[in-house]
N, C-alpha and C positions, 0 to 999 in steps of 0.2 A: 400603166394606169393612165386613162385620159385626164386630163384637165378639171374636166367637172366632174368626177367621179368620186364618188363618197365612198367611207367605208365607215361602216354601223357596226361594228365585230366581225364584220367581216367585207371583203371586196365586191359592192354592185355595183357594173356598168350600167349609167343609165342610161345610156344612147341603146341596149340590147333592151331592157326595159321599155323605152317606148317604140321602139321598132314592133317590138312585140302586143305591147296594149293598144299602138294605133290602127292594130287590124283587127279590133272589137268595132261593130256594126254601128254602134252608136256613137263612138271617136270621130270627129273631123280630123281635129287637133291637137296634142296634148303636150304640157312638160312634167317631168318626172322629177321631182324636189325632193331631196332628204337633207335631215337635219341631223348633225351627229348626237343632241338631244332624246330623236324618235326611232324608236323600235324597228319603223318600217317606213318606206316613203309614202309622199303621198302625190298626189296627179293634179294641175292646173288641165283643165280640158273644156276645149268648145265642141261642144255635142253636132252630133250630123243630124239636124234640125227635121228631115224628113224620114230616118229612120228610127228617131227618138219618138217622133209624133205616130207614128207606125207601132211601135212597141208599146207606148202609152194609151192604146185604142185598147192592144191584146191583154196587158195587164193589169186596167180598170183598177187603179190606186184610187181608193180612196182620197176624196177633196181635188182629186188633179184631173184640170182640163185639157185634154189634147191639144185644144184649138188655144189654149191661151197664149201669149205672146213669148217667145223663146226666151225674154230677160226673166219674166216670171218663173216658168219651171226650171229655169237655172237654179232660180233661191229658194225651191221647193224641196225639202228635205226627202219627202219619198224618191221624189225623180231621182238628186244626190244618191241615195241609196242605191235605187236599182242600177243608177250606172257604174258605179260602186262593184253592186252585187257581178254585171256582166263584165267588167273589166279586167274583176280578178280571178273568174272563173274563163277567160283566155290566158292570164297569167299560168291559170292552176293544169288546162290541157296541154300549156307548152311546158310544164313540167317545172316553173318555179318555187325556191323553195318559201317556208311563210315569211322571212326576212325581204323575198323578193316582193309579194304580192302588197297592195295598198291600202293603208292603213284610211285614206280619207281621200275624199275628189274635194274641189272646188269647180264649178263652174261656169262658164263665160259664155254670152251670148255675142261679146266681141270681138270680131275678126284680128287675126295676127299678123301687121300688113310691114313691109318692111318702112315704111311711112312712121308708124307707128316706132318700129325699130326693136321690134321685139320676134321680127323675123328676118332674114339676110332675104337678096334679092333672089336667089334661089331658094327661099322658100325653108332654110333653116333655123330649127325654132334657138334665139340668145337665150340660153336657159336664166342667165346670171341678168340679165334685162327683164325676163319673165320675173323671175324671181322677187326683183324689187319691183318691180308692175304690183304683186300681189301679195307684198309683206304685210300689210295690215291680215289679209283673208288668211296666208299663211301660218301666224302667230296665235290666230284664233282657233285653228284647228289642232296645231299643236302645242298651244295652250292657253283651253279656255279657261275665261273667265271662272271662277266660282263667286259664289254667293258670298257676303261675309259672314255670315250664319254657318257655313259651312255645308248648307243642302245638297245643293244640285248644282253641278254645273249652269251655268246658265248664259245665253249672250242672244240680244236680236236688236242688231247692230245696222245702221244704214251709212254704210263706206262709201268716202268718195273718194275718186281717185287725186292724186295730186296737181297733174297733168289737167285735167278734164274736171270739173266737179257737174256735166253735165253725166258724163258715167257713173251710175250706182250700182253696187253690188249690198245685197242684203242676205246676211247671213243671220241663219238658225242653228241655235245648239241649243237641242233639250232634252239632256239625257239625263 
């Protein structure tokens, strides 16, 4: 067993996990995050901005603009979904089982530079640097806020990072 490799009831590699989701069309680049908490992992991912802008013309989501600015449709809950939806349906033709496939995306309009340090100078992603990169977004998808009333889940939250508070990440949960 690697290093950063989790087991959720059972043993997932996750370096086979994103080998695998990063040759869905809309991946640039992604990391593969499980919590021994969550059922299924979940993906940090910076979308490949001209094949997302491409797919977002052919699947006419409602309220989403193609031409909007790639930080935008990041924090756009349908976009989240559809790459959601096509991430795990590569998962689902390479034959993973539902333990493998992804439980939620997060994603990022900013590059993973080893400047940053959240990638090696070859280009490999520090999962455990990503990871704390994106603990606030993380904890909110595996676990949101609720209401005190107890309704609905609920959070729309404007993250800064700690690093930068010129980076925002705006998360929606409204389920």
């Amino acid at each position: 067993m690697a290093e950063n490799d989790v087991v959720l009831f059972q043993y997932i590699a996750l370096e086979q996990l994103e080998s695998v989701y990063k040759s869905c069309n809309l991946v640039a680049n992604l990391c593969v995050h499980a919590s021994p908490e969550a059922k299924q992992p979940m993906a940090i991912i910076i979308p490949h901005e001209l094949n997302l802008r491409h797919a977002l013309e052919g699947a006419k989501l409602n309220g989403v603009d193609a031409t909007a600015p790639l930080a935008d449709l990041c924090a756009n809950k349908a976009v989240q979904q559809l790459i959601l939806k096509e991430t795990n349906g590569v998962g689902k033709k390479n034959g993973f089982k539902p333990m493998e496939t992804l439980e939620a995306v997060i994603l990022t309009a900013d590059e993973w530079t080893p400047e940053s340090g959240l990638v090696t100078a070859a280009q490999k992603v520090q999962r455990t640097k990503v990871a704390r990169h994106f603990e606030r977004e993380i904890k909110v998808r595996f676990f949101p806020v609720t209401h005190p009333s107890g309704v609905a889940p609920y959070l729309c939250a404007k993250l800064f990072d700690a690093d930068s508070t010129s980076r925002t990440q705006e998360i929606y949960r409204n389920q």
